[in-house]
PAVEXTOR-688348 format. One record per atom (N, C-alpha, C): x, y, z; atom name. Coordinates in steps of 0.02 Angstrom, whole numbers, plus 50000, padded with zeros to 5 digits. Last residue first. Example, Ala and Ser with C-alpha at 12.3 -4.5 7.8 and 13.67 -1.06 7.14 Angstrom:
% PAVEXTOR-688348
X/Y/Z/a
50642/49888/50354/N
50684/49947/50357/CA
50645/50002/50394/C
50660/49716/50390/N
50615/49775/50390/CA
50660/49835/50390/C
% end
This chain:
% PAVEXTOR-688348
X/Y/Z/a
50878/51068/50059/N
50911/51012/50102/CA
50913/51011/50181/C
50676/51060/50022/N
50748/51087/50031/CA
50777/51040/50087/C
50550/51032/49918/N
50606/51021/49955/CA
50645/51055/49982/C
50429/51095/49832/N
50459/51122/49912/CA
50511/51104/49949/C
50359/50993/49794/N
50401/51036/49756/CA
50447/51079/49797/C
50392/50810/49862/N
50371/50881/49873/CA
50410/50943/49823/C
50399/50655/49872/N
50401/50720/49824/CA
50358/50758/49859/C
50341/50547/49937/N
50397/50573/49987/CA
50415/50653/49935/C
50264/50447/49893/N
50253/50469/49959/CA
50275/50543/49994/C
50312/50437/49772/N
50222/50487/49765/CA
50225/50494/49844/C
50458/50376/49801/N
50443/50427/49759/CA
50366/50478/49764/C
50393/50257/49852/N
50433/50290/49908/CA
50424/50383/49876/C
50347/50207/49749/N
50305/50203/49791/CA
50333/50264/49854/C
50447/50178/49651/N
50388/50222/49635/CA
50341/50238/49702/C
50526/50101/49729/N
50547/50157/49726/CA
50494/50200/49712/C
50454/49985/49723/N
50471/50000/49766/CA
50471/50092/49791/C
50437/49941/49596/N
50382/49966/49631/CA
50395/50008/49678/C
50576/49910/49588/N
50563/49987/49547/CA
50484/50001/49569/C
50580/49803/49648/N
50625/49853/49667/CA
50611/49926/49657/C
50505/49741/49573/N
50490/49720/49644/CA
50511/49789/49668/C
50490/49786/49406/N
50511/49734/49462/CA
50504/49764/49516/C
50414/49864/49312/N
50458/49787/49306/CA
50504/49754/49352/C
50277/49950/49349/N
50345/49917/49369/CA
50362/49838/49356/C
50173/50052/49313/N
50191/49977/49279/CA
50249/49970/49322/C
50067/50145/49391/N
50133/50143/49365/CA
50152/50073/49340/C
49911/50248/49413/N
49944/50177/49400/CA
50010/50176/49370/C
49821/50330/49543/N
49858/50374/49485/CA
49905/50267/49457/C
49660/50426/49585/N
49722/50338/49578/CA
49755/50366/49529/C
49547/50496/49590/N
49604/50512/49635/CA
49671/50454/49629/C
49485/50489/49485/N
49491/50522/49482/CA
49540/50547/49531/C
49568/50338/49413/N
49520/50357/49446/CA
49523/50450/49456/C
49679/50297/49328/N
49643/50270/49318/CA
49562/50293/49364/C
49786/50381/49224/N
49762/50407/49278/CA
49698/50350/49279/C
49986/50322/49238/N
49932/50339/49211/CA
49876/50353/49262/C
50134/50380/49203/N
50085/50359/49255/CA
50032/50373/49178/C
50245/50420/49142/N
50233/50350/49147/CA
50193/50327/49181/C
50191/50566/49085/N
50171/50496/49038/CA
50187/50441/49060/C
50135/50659/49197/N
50215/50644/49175/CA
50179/50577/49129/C
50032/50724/49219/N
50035/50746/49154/CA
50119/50715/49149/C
49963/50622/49330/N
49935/50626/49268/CA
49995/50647/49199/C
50019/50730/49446/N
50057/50664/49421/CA
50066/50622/49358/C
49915/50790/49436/N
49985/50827/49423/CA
50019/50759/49408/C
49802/50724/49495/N
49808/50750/49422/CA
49873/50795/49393/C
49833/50659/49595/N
49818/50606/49549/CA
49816/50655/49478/C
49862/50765/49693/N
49914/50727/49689/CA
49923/50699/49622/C
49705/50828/49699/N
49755/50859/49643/CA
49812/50829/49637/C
49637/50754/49787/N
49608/50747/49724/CA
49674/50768/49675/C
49687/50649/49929/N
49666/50706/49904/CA
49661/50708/49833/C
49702/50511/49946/N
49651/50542/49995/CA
49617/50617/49963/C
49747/50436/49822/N
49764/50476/49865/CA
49696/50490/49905/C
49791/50263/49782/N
49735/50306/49772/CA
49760/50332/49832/C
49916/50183/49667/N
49898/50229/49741/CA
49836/50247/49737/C
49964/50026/49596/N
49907/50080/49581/CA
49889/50122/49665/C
50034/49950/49468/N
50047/49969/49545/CA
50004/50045/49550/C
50064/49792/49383/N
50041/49862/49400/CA
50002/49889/49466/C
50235/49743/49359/N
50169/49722/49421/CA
50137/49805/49384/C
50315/49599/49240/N
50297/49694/49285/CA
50235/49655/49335/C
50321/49472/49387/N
50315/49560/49378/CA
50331/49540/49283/C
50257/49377/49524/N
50274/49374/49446/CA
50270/49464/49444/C
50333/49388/49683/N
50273/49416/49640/CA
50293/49409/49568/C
50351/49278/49840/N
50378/49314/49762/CA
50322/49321/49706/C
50406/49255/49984/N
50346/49268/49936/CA
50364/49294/49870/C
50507/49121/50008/N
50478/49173/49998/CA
50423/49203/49981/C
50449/48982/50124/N
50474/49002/50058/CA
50445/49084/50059/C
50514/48874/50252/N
50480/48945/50239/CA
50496/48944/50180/C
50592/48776/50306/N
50515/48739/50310/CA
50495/48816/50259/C
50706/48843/50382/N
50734/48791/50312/CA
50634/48758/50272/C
50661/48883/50477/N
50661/48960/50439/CA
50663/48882/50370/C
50625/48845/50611/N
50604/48847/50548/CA
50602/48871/50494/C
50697/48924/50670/N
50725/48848/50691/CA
50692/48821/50637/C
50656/49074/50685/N
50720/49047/50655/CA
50724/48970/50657/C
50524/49038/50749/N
50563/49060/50663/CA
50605/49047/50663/C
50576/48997/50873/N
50523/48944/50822/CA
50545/48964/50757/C
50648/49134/50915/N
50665/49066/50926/CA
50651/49004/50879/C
50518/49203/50896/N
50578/49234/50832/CA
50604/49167/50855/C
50448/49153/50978/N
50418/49139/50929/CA
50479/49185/50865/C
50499/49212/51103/N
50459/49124/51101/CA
50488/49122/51008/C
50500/49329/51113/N
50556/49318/51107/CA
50547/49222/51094/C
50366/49371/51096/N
50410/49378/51036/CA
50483/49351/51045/C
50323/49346/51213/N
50310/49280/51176/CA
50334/49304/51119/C
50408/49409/51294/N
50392/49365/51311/CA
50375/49318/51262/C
50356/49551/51271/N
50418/49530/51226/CA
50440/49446/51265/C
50214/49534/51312/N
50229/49548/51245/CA
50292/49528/51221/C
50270/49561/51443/N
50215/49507/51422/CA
50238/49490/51332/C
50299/49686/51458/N
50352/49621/51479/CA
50316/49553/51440/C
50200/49758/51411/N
50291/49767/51379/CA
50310/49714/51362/C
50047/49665/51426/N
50090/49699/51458/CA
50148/49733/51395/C
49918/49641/51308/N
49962/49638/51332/CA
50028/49685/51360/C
49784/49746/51256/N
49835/49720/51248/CA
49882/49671/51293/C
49655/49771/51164/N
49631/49719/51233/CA
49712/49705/51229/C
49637/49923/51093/N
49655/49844/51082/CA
49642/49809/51157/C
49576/50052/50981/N
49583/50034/51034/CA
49579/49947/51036/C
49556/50128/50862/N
49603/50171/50925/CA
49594/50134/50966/C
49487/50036/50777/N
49563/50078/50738/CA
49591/50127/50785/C
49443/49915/50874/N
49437/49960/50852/CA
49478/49977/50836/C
49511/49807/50956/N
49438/49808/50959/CA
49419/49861/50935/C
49628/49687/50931/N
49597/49745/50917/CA
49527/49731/50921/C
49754/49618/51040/N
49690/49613/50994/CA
49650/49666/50998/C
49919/49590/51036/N
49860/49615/51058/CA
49810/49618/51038/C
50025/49508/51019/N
50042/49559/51087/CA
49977/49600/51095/C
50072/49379/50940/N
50016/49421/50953/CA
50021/49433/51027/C
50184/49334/50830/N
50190/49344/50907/CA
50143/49405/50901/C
50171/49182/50696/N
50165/49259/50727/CA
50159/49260/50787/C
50287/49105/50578/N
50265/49129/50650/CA
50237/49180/50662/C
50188/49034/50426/N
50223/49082/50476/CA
50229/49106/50536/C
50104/48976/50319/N
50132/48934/50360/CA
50198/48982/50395/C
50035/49077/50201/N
50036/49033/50223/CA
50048/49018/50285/C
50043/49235/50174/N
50112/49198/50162/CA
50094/49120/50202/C
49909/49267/50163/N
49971/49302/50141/CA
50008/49260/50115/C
49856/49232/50284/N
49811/49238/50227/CA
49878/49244/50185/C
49956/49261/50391/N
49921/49188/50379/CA
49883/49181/50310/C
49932/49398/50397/N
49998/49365/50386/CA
49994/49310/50360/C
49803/49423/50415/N
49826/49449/50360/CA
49893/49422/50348/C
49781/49369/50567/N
49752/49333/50511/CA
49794/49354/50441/C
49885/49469/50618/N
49924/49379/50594/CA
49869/49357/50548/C
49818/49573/50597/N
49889/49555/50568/CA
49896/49490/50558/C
49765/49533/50711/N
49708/49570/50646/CA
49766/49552/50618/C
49824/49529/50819/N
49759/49483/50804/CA
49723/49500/50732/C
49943/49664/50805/N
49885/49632/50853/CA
49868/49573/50821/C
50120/49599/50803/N
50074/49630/50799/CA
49991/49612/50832/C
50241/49499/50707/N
50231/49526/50761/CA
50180/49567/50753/C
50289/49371/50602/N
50267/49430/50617/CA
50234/49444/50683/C
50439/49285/50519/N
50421/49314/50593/CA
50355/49366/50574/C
50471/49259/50413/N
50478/49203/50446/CA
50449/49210/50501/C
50483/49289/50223/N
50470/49326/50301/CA
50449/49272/50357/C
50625/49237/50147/N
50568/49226/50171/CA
50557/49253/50213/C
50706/49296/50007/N
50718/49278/50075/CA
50658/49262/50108/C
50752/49300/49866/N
50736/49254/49892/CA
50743/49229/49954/C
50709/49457/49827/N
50796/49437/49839/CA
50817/49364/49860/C
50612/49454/49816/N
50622/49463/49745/CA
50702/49430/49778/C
50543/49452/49956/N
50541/49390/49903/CA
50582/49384/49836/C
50570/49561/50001/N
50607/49520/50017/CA
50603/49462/49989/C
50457/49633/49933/N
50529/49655/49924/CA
50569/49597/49946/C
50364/49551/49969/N
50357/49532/49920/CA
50430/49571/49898/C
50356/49574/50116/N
50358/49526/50092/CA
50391/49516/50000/C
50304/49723/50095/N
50366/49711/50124/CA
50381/49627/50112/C
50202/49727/50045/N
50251/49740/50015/CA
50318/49736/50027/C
50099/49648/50144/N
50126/49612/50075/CA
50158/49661/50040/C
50136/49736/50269/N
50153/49678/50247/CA
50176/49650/50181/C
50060/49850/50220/N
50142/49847/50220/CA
50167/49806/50221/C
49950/49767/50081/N
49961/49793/50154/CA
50038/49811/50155/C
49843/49806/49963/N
49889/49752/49988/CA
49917/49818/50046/C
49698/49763/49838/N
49709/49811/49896/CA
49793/49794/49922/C
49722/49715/49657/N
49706/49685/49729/CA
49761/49748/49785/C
49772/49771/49520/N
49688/49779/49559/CA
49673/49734/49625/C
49919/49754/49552/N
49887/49711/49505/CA
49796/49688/49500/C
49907/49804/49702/N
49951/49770/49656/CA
49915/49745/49600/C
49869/49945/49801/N
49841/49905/49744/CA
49894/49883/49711/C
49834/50073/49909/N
49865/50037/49882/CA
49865/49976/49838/C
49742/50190/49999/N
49733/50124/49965/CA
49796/50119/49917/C
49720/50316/50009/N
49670/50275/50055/CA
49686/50217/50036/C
49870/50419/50072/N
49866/50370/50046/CA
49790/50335/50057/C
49904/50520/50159/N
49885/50551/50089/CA
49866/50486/50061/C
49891/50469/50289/N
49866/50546/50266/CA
49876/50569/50202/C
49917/50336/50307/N
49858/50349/50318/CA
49820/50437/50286/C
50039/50270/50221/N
50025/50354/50234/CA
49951/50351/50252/C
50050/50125/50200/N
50124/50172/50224/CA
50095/50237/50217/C
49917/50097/50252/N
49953/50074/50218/CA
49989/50120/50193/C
49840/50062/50389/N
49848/50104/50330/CA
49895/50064/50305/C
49747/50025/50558/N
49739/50014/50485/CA
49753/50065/50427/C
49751/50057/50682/N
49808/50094/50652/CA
49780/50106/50593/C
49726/49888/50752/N
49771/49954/50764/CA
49785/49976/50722/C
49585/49807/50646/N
49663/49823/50654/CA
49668/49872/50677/C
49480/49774/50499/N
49490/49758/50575/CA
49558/49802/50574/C
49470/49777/50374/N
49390/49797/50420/CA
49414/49818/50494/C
49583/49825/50246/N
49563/49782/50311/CA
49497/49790/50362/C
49643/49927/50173/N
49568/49895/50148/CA
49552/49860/50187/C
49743/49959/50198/N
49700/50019/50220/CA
49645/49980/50216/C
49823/49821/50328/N
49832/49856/50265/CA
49769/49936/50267/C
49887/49805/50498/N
49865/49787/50444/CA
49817/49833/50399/C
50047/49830/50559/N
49968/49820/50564/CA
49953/49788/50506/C
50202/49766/50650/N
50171/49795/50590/CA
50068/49778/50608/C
50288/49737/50754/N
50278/49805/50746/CA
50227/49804/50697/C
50402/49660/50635/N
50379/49667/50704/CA
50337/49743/50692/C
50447/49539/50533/N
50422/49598/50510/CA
50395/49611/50588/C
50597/49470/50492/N
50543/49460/50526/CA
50525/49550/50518/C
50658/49365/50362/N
50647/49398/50380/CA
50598/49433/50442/C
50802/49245/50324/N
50744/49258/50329/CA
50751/49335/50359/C
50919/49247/50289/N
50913/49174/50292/CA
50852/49184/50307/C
51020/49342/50157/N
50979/49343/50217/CA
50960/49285/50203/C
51086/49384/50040/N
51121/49341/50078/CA
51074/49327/50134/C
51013/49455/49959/N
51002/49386/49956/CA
51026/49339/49993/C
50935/49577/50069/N
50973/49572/50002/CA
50983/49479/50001/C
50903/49742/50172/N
50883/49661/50145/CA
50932/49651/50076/C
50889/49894/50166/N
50957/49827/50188/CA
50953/49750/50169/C
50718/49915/50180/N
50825/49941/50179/CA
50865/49886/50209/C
50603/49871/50191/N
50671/49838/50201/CA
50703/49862/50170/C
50549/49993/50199/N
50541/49966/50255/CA
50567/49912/50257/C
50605/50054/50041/N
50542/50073/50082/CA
50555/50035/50142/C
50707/50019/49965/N
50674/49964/49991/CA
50631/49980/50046/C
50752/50201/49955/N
50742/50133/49878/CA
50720/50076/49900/C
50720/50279/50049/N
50760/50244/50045/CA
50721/50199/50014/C
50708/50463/50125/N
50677/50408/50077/CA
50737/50360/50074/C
50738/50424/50288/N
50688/50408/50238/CA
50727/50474/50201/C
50776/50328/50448/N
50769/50394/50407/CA
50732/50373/50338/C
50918/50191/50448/N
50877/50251/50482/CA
50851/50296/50423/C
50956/50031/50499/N
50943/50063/50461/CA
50883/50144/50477/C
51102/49955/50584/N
51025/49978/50578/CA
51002/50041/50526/C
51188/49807/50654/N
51180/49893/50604/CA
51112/49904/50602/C
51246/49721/50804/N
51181/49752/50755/CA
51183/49816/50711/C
51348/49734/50897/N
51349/49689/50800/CA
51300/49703/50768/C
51301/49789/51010/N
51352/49824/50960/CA
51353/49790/50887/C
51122/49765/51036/N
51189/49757/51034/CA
51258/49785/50973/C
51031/49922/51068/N
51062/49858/51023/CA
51116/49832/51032/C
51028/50046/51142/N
51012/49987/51182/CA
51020/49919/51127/C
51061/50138/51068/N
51111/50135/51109/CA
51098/50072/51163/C
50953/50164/50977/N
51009/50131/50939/CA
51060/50116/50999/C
50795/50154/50986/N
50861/50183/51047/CA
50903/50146/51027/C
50700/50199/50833/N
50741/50161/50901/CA
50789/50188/50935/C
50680/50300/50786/N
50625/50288/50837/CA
50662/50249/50878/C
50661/50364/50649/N
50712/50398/50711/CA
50697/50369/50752/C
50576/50351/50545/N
50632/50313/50544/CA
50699/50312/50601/C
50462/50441/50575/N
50528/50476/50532/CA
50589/50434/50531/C
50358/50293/50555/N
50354/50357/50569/CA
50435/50400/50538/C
50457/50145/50565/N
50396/50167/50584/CA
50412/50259/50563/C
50570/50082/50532/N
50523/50096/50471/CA
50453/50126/50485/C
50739/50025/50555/N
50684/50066/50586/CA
50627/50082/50532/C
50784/49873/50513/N
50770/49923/50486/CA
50708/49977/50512/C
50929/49797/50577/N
50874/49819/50588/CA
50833/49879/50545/C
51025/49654/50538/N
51019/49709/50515/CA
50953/49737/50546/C
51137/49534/50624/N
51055/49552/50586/CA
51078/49627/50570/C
51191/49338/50641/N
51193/49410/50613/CA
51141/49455/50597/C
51158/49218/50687/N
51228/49258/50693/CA
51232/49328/50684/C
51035/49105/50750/N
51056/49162/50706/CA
51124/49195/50734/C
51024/49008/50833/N
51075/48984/50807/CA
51077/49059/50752/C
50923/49016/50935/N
50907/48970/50879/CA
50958/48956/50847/C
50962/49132/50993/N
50961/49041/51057/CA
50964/48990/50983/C
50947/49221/50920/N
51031/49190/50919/CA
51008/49130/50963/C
50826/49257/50920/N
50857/49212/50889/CA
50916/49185/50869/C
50772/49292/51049/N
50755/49234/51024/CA
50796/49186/50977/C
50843/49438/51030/N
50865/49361/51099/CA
50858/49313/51069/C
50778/49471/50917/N
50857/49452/50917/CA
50867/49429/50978/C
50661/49509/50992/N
50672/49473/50940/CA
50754/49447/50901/C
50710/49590/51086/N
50680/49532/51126/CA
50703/49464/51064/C
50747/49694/51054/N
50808/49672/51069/CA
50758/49598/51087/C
50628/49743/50972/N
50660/49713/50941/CA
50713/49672/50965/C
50567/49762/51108/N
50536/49711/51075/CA
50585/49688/51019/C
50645/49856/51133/N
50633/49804/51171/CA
50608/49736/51131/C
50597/49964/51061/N
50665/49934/51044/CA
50669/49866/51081/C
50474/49970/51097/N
50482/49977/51029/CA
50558/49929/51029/C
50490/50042/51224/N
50442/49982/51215/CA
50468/49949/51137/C
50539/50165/51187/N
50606/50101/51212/CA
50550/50030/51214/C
50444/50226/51131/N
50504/50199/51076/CA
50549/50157/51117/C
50356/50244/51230/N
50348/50177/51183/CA
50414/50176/51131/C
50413/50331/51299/N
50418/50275/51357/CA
50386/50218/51287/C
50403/50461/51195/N
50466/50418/51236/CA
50478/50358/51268/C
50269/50445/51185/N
50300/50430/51147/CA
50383/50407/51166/C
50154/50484/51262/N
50182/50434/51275/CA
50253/50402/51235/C
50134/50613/51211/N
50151/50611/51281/CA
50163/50568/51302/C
50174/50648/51057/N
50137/50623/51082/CA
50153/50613/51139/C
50245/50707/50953/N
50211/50756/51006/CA
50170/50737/51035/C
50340/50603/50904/N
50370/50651/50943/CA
50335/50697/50985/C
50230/50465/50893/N
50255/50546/50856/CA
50281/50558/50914/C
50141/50348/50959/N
50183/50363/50883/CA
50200/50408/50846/C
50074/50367/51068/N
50099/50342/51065/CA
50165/50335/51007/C
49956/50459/51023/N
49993/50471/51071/CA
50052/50416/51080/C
49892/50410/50924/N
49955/50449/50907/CA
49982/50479/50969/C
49852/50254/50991/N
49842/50317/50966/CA
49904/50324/50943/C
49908/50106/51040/N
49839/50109/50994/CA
49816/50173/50992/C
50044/50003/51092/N
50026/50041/51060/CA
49919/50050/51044/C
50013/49889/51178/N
50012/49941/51190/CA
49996/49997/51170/C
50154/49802/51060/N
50124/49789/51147/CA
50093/49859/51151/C
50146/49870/50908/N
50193/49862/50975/CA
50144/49861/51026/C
50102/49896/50800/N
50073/49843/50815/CA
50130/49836/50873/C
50151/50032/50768/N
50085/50036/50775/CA
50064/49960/50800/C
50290/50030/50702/N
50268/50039/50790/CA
50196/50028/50797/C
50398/49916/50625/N
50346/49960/50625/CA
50342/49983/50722/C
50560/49844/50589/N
50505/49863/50630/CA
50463/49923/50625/C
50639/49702/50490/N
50606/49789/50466/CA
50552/49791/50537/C
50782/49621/50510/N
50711/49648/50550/CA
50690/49723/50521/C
50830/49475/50449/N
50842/49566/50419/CA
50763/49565/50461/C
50991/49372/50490/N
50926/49420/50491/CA
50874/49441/50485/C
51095/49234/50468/N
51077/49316/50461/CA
51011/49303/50429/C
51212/49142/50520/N
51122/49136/50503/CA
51121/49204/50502/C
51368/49057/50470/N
51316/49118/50477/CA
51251/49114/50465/C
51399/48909/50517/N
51381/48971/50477/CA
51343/49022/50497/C
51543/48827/50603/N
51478/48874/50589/CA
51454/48916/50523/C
51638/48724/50499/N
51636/48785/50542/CA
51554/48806/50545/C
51649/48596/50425/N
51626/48597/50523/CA
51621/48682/50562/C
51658/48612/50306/N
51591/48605/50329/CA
51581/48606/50392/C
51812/48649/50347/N
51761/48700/50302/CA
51698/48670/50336/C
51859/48503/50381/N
51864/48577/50426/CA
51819/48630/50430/C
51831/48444/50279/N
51787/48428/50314/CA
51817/48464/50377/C
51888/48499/50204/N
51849/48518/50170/CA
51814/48516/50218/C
52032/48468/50217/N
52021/48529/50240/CA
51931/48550/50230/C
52046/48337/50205/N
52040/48347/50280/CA
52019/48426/50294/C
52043/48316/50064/N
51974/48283/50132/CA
51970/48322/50183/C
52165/48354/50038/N
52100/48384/50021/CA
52033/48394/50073/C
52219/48242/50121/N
52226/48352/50137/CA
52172/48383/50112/C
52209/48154/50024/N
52185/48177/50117/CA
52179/48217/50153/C
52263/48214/49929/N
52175/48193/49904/CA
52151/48188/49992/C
52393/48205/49954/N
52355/48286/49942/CA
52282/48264/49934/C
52427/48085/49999/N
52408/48111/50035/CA
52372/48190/50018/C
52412/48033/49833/N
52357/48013/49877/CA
52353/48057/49939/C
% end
């Protein structure tokens, strides 16, 4: 009998420890407080230094929020532009982060099943959208359109739908007024922290830095406290997964490998049997060049 109390006593040790709440932040830049040219989002832009710490801010804002809530653990996945953007020296030390490109979960690197949700900061909305800072979908310059299964879809809904396959929910989005409708359309019942509203594809009615990481630090807080209320998004697969390029000859070189096919004169279509392998196909027509070198 006393080993059946021992039992008891250790179990109900076990359920009294904390658990771990983990993470996973994929951040964009184009929907940052502020942001609304390429002056703002490249290395040869004249604002670009004073927005990548805008940038990190916002993420350190979004991890304030949510350790108050009870999160423990995160992963960051830089995902704007060459993946170089945050000031890795202003995170806290427990934070890893993810850098650079190509990488097999496109803009969640690192995600995986142990995660308790996800927040997507920073992000716009898709190429087929009317409205929005930025409006593309991961290459405004070779990409006009993206397509799941003949419906348009945004970085959002791919980034969602990666983190759905691993059963994590996106819990957080960040960005202008054009986004959250597309977030809300999307994934239902989700926090979003609107830092600005668009009044054109170069120009927003924004909020301050301070302002901005103000109500992202509100509203990663709310996510996380609701994260147990969120379900993933998850896509029945195969999926067919269809680019249309901006330019004409991408869609006909691609043509002569047999697992594409050519459905337009500039769309080129891949079947993927899962979430993962869209993934990759996608990172793959972005990122080939015959021209590589190391």
């Amino acid at each position: 009998m006393r080993y059946l109390f021992l039992l008891l006593g250790l179990a109900a040790i076990v359920a009294a420890q904390p658990r771990n709440v983990r993470i996973f932040i994929s951040v964009d830049m184009e929907g940052v407080a502020g942001v609304v040219t390429g002056d703002q989002l490249g290395p040869s832009g004249f604002e670009y230094a004073r927005f990548r710490e805008f940038m990190t801010r916002e993420v350190l804002a979004a991890i304030e929020g949510a350790r108050q809530a009870g999160a423990t653990q995160f992963v960051v996945a830089d995902s704007h532009g060459n993946g170089e953007n945050l000031l890795i020296e202003m995170l806290p030390k427990d934070v890893t982060v993810v850098r650079s490109w190509p990488r097999p979960l496109m803009m969640m690197q690192g995600v995986d099943s142990s995660f308790d949700g996800a927040f997507c900061l920073g992000y716009h909305t898709g190429a087929a959208n009317l409205r929005g800072v930025r409006a593309h979908t991961i290459s405004s310059a070779r990409f006009s359109g993206v397509f799941l299964n003949g419906q348009p879809v945004s970085e959002l809904a791919l980034s969602a739908a990666i983190a759905g396959e691993f059963g994590v929910p996106v819990l957080l989005v960040s960005g202008d007024d054009a986004v959250e409708a597309e977030a809300r359309q999307l994934l239902g019942e989700v926090e979003t922290a609107v830092v600005k509203w668009a009044l054109s594809f170069h120009s927003a009615r924004t909020m301050t830095p301070e302002a901005g990481r103000e109500v992202i630090r509100q509203k990663a807080f709310d996510a996380v406290q609701a994260r147990a209320k969120r379900k993933p998004h998850v896509l029945q697969t195969p999926v067919d997964v269809d680019v249309r390029f901006q330019a004409y000859r991408p869609a006909e070189v691609l043509e002569l490998l047999p697992i594409f096919g050519r459905v337009e004169a500039r769309t080129i279509r891949f079947r993927a049997k899962t979430i993962a392998e869209m993934s990759r196909f996608l990172q793959f027509v972005n990122h080939f060049e015959a021209g590589l070198q190391p």
